[in-house]
C-alpha positions as CSV (number, residue, x, y, z in Angstrom):
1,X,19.4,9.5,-3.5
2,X,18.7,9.5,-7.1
3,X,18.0,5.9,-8.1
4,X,15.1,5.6,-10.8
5,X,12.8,2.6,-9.8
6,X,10.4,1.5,-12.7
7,X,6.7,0.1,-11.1
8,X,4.8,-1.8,-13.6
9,X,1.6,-3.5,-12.8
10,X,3.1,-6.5,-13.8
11,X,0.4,-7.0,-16.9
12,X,1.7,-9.0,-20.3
13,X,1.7,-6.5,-23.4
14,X,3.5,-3.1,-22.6
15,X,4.3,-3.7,-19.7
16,X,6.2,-6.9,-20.0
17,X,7.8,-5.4,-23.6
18,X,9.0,-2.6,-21.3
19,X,10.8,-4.4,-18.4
20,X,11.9,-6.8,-20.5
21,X,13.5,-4.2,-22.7
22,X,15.2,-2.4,-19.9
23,X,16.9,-5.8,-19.6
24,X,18.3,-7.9,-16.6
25,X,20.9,-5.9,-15.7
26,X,18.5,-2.6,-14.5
27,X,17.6,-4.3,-11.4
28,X,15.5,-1.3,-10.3
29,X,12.3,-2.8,-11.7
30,X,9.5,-3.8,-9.4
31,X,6.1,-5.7,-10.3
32,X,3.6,-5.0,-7.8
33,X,0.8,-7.5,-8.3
34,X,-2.2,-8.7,-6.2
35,X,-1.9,-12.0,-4.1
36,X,-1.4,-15.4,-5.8
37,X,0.0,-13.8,-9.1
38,X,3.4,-13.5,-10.8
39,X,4.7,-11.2,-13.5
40,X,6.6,-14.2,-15.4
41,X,8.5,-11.3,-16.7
42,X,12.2,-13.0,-16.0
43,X,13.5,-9.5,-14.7
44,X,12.7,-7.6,-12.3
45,X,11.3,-8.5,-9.0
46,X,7.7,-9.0,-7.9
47,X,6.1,-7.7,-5.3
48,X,2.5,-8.4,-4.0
49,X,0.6,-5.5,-3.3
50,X,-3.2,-6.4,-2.6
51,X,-5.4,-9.3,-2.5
52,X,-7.1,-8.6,-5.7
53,X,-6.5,-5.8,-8.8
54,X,-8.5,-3.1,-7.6
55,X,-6.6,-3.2,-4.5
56,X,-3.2,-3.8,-6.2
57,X,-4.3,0.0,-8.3
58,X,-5.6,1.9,-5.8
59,X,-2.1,1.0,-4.3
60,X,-0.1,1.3,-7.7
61,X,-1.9,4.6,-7.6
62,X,-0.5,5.7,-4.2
63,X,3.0,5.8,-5.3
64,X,5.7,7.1,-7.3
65,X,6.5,10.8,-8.3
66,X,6.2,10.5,-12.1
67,X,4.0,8.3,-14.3
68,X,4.3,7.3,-17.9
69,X,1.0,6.2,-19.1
70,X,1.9,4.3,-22.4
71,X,-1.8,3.0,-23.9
72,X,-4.0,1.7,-21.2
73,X,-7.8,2.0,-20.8
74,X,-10.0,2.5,-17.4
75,X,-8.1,1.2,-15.0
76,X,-5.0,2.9,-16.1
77,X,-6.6,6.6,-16.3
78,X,-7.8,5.8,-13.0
79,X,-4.3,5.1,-11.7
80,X,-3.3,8.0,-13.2
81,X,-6.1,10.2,-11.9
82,X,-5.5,9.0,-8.7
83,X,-1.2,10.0,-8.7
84,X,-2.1,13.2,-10.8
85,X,-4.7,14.1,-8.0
86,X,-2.1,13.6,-5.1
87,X,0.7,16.0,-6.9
88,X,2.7,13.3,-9.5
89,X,3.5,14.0,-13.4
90,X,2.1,12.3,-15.1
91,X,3.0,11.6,-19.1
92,X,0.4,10.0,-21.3
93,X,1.9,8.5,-24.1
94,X,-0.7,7.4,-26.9
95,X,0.2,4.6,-29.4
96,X,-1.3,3.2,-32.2
């Protein structure tokens, strides 16, 4: 199979400006957040992974086969440490 699935964290900011822009009608996004919280993205579907944020990253960090990094601080280099130390690509994308 050789369906793209888009992960975000489910955060406002990039995130949101991302699913959002893929639109309604790529229904291959998931938001995995941690318990009690919603993505209010309007597309997509969210999916709680975790009972808190560290757990929901350590868990974001566990899947996928190719991450694009676009801005972020701490918590998303350690995502992305965690996928690029388990064999995923990942793409850093730096914006200003």
């Amino acid at each position: 199979n050789n369906m793209v699935v888009v992960l975000t964290g489910g955060m406002p900011g990039v995130q949101q400006t991302f699913a959002q822009s893929l639109g309604p009608n790529f229904d291959a996004q998931v938001h995995l957040l941690p318990e009690g919280k919603t993505s209010d993205f309007g597309v997509g579907t969210d999916i709680i992974a975790g009972h808190d944020l560290p757990e929901r990253m350590q868990i974001f960090g566990s899947l996928g086969h190719v991450y694009v990094c676009i801005e972020g601080g701490p918590g998303v280099a350690k995502e992305a440490k965690q996928a690029f130390e388990r064999g995923a690509k990942v793409l850093p994308i730096m914006s200003t």
